[in-house]
C-alpha positions as CSV (number, residue, x, y, z in Angstrom):
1,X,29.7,-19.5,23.6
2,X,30.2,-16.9,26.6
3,X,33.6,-15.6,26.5
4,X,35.7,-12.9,28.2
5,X,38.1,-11.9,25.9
6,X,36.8,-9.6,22.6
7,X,38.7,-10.8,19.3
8,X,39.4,-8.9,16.3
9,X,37.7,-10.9,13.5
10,X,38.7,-11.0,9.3
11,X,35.8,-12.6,7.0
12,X,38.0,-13.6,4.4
13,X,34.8,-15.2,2.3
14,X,31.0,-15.9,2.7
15,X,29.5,-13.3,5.0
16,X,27.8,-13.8,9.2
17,X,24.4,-12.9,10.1
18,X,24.2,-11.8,13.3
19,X,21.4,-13.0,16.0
20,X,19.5,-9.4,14.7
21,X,19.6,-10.3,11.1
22,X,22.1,-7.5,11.1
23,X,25.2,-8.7,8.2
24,X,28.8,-9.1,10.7
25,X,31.9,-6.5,8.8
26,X,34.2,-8.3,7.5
27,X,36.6,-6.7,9.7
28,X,35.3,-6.4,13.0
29,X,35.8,-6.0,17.0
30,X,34.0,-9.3,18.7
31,X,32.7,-7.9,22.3
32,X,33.4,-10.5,24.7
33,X,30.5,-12.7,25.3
34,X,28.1,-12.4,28.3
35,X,25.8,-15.6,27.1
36,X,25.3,-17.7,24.1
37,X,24.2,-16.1,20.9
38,X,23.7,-17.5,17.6
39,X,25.3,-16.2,14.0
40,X,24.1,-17.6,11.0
41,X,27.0,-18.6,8.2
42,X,25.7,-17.3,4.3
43,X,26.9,-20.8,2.7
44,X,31.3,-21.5,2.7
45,X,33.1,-19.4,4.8
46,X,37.0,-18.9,5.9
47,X,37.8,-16.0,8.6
48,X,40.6,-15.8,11.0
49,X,41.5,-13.7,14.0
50,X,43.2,-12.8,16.8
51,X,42.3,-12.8,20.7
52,X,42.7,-9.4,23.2
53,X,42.8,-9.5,27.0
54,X,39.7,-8.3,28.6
55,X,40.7,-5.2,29.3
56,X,42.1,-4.1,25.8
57,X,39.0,-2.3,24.6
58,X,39.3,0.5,27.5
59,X,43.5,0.3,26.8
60,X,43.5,0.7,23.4
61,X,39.9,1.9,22.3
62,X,39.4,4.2,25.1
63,X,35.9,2.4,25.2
64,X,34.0,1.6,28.4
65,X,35.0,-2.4,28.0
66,X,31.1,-3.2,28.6
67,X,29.8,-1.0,25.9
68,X,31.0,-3.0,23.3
69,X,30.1,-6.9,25.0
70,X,27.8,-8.9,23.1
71,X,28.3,-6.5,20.0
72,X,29.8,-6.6,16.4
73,X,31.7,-3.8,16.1
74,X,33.1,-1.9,12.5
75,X,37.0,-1.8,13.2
76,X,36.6,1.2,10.9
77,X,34.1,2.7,14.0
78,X,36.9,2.0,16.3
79,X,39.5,3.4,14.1
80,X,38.3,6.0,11.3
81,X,40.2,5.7,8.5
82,X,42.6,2.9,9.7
83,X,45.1,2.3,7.1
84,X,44.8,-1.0,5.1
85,X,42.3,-2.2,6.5
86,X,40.4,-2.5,3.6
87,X,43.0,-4.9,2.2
88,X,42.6,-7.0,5.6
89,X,40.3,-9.7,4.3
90,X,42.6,-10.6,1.1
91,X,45.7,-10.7,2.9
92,X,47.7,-13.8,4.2
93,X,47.1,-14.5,7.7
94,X,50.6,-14.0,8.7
95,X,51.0,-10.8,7.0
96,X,47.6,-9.9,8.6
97,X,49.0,-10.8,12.2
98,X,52.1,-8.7,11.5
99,X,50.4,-5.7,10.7
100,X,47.2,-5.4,13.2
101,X,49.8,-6.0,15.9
102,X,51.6,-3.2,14.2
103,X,48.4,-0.9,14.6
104,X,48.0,-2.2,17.7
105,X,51.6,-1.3,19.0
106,X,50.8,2.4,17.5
107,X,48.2,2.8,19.2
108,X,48.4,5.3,22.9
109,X,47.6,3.3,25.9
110,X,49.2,6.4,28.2
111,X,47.2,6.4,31.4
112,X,44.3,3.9,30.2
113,X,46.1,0.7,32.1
114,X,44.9,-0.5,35.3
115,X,48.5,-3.3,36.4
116,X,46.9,-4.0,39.5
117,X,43.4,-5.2,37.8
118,X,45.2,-6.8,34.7
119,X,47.4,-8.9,37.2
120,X,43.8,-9.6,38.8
121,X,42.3,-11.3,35.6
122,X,45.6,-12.7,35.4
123,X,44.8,-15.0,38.7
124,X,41.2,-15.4,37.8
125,X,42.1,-16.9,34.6
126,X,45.1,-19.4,35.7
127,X,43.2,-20.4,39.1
128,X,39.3,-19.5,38.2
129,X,37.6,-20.2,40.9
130,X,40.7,-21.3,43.1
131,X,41.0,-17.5,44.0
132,X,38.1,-15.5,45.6
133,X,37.1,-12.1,45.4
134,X,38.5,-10.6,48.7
135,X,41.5,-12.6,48.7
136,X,42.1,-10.8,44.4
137,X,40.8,-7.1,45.9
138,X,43.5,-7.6,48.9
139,X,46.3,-9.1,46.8
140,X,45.5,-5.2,45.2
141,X,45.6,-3.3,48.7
142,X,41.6,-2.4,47.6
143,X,38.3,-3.0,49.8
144,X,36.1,-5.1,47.8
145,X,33.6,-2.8,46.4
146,X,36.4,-0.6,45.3
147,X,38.0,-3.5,43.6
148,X,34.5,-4.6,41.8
149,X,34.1,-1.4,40.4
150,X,38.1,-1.3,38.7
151,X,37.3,-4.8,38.0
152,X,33.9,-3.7,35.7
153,X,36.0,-0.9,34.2
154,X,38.7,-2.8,33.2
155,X,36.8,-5.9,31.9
156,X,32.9,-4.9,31.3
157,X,32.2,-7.9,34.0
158,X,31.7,-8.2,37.5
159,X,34.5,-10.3,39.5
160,X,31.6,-13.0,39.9
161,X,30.2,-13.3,36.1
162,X,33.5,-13.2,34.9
163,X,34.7,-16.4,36.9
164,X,31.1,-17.9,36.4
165,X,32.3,-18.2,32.5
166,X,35.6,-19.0,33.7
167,X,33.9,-22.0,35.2
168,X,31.5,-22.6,32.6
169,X,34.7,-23.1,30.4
170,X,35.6,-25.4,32.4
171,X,32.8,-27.8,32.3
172,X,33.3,-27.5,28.3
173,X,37.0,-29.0,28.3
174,X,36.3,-31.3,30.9
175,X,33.1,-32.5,28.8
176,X,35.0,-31.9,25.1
177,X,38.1,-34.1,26.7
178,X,36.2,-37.0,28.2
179,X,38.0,-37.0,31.2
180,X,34.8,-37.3,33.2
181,X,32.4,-40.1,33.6
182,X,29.1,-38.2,34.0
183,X,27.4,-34.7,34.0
184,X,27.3,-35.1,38.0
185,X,31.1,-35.6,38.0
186,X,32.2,-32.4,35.7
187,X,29.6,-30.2,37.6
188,X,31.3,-31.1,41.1
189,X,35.0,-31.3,39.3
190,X,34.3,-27.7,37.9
191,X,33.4,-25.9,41.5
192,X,29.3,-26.3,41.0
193,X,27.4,-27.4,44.4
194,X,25.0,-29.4,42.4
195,X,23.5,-30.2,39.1
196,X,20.7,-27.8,38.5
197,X,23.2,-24.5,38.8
198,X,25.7,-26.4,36.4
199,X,22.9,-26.9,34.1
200,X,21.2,-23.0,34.2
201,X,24.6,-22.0,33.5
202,X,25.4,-24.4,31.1
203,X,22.0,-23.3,29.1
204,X,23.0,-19.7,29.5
205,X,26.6,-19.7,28.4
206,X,26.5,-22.5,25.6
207,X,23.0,-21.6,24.5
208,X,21.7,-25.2,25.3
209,X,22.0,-28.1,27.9
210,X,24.9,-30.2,28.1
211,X,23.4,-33.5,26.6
212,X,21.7,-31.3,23.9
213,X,25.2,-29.4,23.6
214,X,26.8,-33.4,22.9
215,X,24.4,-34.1,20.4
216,X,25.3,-31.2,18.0
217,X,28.9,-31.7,19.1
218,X,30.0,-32.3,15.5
219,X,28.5,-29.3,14.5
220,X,30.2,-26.9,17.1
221,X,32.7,-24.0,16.7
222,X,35.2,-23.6,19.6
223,X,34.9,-19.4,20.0
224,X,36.8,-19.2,23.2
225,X,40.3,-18.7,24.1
226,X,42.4,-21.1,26.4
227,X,44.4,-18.3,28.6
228,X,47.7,-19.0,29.6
């Protein structure tokens, strides 16, 4: 599924192929997501993981946050010779949690945070669409093209696709949770004018439409993040 957050992945068995028949790492940086894509499981597989904010690839990579969306990327690229790492894939998750955050925490983010445009996602991810553009680029004292181009560099997404997967995500729960009656009612409940817009984005972002999506429900994996 879409998603705007990248996530740091450990194959702990079985291997991923990705949608290029290229083989995933096993430990790896997940771009965030700009549409659906498809990875094909090599038989049994266990892997764990942790989410970033969007705009942790430029804060701690020193990576344009775009050049790595929709990409696998070799944590060993983004780190040469990061210690341990090797050992990632056999260690217990907790243990793995405590010491990526401990890389993480060594790593310099002097000068490569943007407050005003991480308070920004911020808003867009507790209201979505709630909030619009102008009112997030004058909350920052910014004109609005000003703001959209901070908001690309800090993210790899424009202010508008970002909260057109924020509202695709929407649909999803509302659909997963069964709190609506029909496709009409979820499309108006998540901000859509009508159907047909619900439906292209719906295709673009979950790879399929939503009645196909409830057919394979069963055989679904939840790959986004529910931000605070």
């Amino acid at each position: 599924m879409a998603e705007t957050c990248p996530n740091i992945v450990v194959i702990r068995n079985g291997s991923f192929t990705e949608a290029d028949g290229t083989l995933a790492p096993a430990v790896h940086l997940a771009g965030a997501l700009t549409r659906a894509t498809d990875n094909t499981a090599q038989g049994p597989f266990s892997l764990f993981g942790t989410y970033l904010w969007p705009w942790a690839v430029q804060a701690l990579f020193q990576r344009e946050a775009n050049a790595v969306q929709d990409r696998f990327i070799a944590w060993g690229e983004l780190l040469p010779g990061a210690a341990r790492q090797e050992q990632w894939p056999t260690m217990h998750a907790e243990a793995w949690f405590n010491d990526v955050a401990d890389v993480l925490r060594r790593l310099r983010t002097d000068g490569a945070r943007d407050a005003e445009l991480e308070e920004a996602v911020r808003s867009l991810a507790k209201d979505g669409a709630a909030v619009t553009v102008e009112e997030l680029a004058m909350n920052c004292g910014l004109a609005r093209r000003q703001f959209e181009r901070r908001f690309k560099a800090c993210t790899g997404f424009s202010p508008a696709l970002f909260q057109r997967i924020l509202r695709f995500q929407r649909t999803y729960r509302l659909l997963e949770n069964g709190v609506a009656r029909n496709l009409t009612d979820v499309a108006l409940e998540a901000g859509y004018f009508d159907q047909s817009h619900f439906i292209r984005d719906f295709k673009r972002f979950g790879g399929m439409d939503p009645k196909q999506y409830f057919r394979h429900a069963p055989e679904k994996v939840d790959n986004f993040v529910r931000l605070p």
